[in-house]
OpenMM code with the backbone's topology and positions (N, CA, C; nanometers):
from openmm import Vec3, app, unit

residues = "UNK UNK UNK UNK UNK UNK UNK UNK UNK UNK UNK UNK UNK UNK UNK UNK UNK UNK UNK UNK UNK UNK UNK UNK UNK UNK UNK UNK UNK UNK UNK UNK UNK UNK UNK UNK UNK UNK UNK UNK UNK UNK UNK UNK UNK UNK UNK UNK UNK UNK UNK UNK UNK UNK UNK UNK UNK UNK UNK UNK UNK UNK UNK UNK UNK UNK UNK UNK UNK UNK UNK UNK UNK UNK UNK UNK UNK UNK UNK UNK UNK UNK UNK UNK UNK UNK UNK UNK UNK UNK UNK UNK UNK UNK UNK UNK UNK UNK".split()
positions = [
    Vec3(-0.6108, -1.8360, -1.0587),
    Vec3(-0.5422, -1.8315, -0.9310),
    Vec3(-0.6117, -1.9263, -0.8348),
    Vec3(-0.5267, -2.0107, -0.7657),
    Vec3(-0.5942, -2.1170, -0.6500),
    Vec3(-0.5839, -2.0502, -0.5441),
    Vec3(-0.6518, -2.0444, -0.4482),
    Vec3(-0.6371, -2.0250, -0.3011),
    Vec3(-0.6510, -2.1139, -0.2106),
    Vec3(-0.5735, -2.1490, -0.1399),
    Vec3(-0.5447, -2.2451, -0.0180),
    Vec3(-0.5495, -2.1985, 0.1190),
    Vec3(-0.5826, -2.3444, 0.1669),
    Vec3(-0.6180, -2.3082, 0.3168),
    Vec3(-0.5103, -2.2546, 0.4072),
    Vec3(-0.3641, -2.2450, 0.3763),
    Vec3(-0.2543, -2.1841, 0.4007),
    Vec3(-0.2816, -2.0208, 0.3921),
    Vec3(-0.3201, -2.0001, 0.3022),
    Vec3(-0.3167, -1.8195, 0.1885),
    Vec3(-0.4380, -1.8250, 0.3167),
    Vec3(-0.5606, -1.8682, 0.3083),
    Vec3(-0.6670, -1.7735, 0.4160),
    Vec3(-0.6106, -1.8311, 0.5311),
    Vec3(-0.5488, -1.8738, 0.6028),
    Vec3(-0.4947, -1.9158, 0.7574),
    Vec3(-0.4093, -1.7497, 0.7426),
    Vec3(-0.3003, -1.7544, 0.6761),
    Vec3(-0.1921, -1.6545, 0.6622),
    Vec3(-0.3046, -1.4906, 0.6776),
    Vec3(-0.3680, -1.4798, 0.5825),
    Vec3(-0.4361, -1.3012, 0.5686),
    Vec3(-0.5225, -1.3187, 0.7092),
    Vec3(-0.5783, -1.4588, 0.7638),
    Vec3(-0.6731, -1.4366, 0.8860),
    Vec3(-0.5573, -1.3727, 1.0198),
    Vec3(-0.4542, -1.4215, 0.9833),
    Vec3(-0.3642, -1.4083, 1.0911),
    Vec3(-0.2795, -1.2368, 1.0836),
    Vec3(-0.2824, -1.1772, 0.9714),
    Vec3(-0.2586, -1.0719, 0.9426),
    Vec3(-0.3619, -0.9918, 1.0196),
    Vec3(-0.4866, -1.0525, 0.9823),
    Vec3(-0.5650, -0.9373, 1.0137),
    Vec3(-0.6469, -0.9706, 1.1567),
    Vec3(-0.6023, -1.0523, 1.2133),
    Vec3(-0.6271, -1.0905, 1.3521),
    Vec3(-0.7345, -1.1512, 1.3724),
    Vec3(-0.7697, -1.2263, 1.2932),
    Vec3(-0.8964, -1.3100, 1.3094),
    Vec3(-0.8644, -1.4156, 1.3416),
    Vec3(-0.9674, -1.4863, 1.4103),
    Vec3(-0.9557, -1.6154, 1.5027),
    Vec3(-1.0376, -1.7266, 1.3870),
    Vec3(-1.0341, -1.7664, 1.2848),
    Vec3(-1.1305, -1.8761, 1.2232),
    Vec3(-1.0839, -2.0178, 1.2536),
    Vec3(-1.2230, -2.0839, 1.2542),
    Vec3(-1.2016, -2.2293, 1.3022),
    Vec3(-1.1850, -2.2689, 1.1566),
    Vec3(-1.1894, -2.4352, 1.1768),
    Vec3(-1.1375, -2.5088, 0.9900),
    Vec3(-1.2442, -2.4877, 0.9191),
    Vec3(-1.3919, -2.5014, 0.9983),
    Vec3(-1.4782, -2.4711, 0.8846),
    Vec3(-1.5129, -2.3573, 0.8297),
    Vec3(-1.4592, -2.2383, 0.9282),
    Vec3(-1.4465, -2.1093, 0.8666),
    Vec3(-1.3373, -2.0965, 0.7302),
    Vec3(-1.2388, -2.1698, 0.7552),
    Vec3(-1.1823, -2.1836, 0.6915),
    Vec3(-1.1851, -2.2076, 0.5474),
    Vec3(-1.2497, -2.3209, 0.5762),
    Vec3(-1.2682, -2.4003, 0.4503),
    Vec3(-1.3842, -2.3425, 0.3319),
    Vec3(-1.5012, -2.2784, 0.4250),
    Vec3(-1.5956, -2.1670, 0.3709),
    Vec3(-1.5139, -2.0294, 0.2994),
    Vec3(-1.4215, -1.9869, 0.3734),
    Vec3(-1.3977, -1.8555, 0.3019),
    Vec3(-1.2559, -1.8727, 0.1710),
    Vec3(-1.2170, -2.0258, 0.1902),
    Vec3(-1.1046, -2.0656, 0.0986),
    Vec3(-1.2196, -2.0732, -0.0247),
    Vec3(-1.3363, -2.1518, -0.0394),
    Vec3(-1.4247, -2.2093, -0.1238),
    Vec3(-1.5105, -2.0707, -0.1957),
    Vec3(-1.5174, -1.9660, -0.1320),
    Vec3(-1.5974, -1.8525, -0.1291),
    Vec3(-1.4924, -1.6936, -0.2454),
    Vec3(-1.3955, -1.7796, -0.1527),
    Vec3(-1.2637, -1.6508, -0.2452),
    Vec3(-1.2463, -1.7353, -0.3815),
    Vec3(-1.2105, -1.8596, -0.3774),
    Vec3(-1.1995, -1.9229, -0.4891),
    Vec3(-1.2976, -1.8839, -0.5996),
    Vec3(-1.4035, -1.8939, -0.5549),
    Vec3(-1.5656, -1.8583, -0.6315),
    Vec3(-1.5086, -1.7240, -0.6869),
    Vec3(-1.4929, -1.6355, -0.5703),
    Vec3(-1.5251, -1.4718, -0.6494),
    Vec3(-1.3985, -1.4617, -0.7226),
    Vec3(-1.2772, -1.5484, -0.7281),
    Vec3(-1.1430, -1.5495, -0.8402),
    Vec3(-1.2137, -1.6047, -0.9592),
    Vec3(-1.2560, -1.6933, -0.9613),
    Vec3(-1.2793, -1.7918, -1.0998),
    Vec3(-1.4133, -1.7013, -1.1316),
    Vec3(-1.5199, -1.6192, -1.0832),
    Vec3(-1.6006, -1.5217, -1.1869),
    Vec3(-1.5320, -1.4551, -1.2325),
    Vec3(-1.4311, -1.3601, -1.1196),
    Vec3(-1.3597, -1.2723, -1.2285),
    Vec3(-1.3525, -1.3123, -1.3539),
    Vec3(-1.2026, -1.4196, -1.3208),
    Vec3(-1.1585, -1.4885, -1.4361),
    Vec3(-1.2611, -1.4779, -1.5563),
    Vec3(-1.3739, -1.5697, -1.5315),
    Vec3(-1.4529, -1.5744, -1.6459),
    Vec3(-1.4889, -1.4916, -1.7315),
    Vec3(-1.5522, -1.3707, -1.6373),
    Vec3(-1.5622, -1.2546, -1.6609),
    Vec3(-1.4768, -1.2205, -1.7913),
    Vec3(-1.3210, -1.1702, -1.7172),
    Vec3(-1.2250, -1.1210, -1.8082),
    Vec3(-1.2123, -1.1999, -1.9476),
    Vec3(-1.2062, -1.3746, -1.9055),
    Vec3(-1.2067, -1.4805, -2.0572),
    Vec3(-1.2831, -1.4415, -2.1248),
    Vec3(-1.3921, -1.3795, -2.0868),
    Vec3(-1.5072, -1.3896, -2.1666),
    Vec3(-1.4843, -1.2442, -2.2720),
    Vec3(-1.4325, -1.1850, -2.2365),
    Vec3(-1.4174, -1.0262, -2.3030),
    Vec3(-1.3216, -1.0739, -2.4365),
    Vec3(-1.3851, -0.9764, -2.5735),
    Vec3(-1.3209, -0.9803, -2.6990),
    Vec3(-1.1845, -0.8740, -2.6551),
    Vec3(-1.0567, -0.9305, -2.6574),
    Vec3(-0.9365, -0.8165, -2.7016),
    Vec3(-0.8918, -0.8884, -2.7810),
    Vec3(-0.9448, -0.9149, -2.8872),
    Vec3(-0.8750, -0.9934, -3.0747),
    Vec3(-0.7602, -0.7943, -3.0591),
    Vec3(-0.8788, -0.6855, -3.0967),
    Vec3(-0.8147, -0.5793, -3.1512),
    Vec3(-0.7755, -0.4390, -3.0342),
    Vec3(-0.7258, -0.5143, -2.9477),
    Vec3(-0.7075, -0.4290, -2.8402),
    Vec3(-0.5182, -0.4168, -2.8453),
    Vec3(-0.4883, -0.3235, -2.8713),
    Vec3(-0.3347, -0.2627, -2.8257),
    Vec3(-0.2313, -0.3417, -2.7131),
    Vec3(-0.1645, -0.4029, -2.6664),
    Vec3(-0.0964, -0.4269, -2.5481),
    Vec3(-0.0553, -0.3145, -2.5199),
    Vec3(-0.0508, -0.2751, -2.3908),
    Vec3(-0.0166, -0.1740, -2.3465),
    Vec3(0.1124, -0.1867, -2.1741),
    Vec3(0.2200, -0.1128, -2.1701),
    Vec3(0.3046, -0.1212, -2.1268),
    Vec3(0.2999, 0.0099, -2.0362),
    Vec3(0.2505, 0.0837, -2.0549),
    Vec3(0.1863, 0.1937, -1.9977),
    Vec3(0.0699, 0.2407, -2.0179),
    Vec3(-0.0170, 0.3391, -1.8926),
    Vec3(-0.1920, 0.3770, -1.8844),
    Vec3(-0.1880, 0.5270, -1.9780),
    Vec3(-0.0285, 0.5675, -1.9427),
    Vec3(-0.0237, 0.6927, -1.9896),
    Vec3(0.0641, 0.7404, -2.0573),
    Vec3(0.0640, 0.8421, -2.1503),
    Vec3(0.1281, 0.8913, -2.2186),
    Vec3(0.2382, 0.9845, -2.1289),
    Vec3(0.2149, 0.9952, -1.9752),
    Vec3(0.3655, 1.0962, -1.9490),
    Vec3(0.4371, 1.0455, -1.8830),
    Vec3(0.5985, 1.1224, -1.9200),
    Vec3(0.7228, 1.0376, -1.9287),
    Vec3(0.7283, 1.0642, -1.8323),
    Vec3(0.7230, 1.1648, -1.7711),
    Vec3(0.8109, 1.2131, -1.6429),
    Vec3(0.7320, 1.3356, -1.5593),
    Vec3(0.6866, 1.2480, -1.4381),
    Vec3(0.5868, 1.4056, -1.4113),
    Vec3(0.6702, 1.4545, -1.2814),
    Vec3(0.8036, 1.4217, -1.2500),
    Vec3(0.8621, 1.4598, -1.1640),
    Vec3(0.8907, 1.6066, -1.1735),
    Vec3(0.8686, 1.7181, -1.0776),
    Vec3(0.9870, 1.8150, -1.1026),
    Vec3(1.1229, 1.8458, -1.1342),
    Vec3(1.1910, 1.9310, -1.1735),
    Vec3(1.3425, 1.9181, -1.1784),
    Vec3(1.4304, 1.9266, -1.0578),
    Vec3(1.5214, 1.8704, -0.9980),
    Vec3(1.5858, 1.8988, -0.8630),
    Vec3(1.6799, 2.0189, -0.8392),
    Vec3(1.6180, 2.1093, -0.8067),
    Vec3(1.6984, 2.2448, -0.8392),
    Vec3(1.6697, 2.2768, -0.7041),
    Vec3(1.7700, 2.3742, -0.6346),
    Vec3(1.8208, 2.4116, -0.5551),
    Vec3(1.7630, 2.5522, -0.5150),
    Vec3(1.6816, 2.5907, -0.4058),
    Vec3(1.6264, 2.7249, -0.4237),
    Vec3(1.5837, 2.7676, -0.2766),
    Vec3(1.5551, 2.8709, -0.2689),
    Vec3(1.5764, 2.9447, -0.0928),
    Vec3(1.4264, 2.8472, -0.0033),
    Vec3(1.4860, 2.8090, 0.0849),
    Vec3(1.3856, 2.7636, 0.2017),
    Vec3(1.3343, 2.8670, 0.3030),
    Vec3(1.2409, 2.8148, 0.3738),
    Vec3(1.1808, 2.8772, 0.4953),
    Vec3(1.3025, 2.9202, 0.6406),
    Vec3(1.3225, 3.0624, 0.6647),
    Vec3(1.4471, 3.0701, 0.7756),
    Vec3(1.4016, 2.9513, 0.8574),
    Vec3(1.4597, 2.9824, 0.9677),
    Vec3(1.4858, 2.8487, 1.0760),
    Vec3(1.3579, 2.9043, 1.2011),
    Vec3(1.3750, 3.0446, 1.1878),
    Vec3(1.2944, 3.0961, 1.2866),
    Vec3(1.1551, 3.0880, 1.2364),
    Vec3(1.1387, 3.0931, 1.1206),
    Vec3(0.9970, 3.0470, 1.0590),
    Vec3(0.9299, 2.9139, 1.0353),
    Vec3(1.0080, 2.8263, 1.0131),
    Vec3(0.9776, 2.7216, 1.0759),
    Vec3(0.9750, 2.6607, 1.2420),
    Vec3(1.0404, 2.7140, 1.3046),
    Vec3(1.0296, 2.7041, 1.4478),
    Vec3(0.9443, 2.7662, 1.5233),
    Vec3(0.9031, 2.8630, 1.4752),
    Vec3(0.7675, 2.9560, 1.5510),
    Vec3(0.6763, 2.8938, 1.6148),
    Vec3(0.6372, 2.8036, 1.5396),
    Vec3(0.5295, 2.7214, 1.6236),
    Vec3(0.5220, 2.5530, 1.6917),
    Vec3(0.7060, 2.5323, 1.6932),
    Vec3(0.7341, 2.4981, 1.7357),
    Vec3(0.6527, 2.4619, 1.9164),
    Vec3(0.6595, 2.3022, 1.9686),
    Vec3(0.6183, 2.3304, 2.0619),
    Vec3(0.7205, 2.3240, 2.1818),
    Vec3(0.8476, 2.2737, 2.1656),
    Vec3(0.9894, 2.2800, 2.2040),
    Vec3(1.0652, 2.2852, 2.0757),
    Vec3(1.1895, 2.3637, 2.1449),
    Vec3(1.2887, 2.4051, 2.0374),
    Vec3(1.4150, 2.4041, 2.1616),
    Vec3(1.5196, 2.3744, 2.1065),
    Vec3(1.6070, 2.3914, 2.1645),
    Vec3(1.7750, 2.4066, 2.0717),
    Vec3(1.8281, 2.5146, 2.1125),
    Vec3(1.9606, 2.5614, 2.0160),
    Vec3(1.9697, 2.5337, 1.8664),
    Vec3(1.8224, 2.6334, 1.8549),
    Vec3(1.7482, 2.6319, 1.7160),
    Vec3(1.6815, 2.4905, 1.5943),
    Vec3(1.6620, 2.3898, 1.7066),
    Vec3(1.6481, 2.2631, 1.6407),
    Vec3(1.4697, 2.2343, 1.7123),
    Vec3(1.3830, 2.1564, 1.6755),
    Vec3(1.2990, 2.0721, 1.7625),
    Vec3(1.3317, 2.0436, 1.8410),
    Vec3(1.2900, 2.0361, 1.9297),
    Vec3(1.2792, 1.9374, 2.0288),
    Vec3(1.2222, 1.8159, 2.0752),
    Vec3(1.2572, 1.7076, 2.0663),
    Vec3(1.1176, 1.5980, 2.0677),
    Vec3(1.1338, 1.4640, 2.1840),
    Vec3(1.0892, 1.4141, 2.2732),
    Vec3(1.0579, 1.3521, 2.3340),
    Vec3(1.1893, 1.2505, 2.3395),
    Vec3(1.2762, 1.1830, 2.4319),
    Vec3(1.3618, 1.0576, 2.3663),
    Vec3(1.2425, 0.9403, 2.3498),
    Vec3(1.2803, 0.8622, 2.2055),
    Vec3(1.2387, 0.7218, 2.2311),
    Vec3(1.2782, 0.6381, 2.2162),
    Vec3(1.4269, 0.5899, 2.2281),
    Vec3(1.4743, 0.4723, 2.2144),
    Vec3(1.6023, 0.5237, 2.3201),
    Vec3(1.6536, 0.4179, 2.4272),
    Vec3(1.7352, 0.4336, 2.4638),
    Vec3(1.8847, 0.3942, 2.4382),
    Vec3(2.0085, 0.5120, 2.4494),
    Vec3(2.1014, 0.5250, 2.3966),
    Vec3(2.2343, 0.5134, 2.5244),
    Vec3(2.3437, 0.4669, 2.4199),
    Vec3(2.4272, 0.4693, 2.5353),
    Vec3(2.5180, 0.6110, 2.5603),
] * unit.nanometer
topology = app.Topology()
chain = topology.addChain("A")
for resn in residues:
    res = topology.addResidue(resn, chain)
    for name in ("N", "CA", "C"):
        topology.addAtom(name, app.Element.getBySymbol(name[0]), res)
């Protein structure tokens, strides 16, 4: 993977940092570095007899089933309510409407 002085201008600006060009040019040269050890790193590892793998895990489906079943009354959820009004929340307006 290359990194360019575009890619660190772009994440400095995400994350609100002010870098000058030679900051720049230091942390383009610096990320590059810690990509290409990885890299090596990983080149360097034997998977001749390693599996491809398409999944980490063996489960298909850890969702629950969508079934239909009694909720909390209205008054039990509203109890601690800190406004309520004609059995609903109540909450602050924030966007104005016509």
């Amino acid at each position: 993977m290359k990194v360019n002085e575009d890619d660190i201008r772009q994440v400095a600006q995400v994350s609100k940092l002010a870098l000058t060009e030679d900051e720049v040019k230091y942390m383009m040269e610096d990320l590059q570095a810690s990509f290409q050890y990885v890299a090596d790193k990983l080149s360097a590892l034997d998977t001749e007899h390693v599996c491809d793998m398409d999944q980490v895990t063996t489960n298909k489906n850890v969702f629950r089933d969508d079934v239909c079943k009694d909720s909390l009354e209205r008054e039990e959820i509203l109890r601690n309510a800190s406004e309520k009004e004609n059995g609903y929340f109540k909450v602050p307006k924030v966007m104005e409407g016509n």
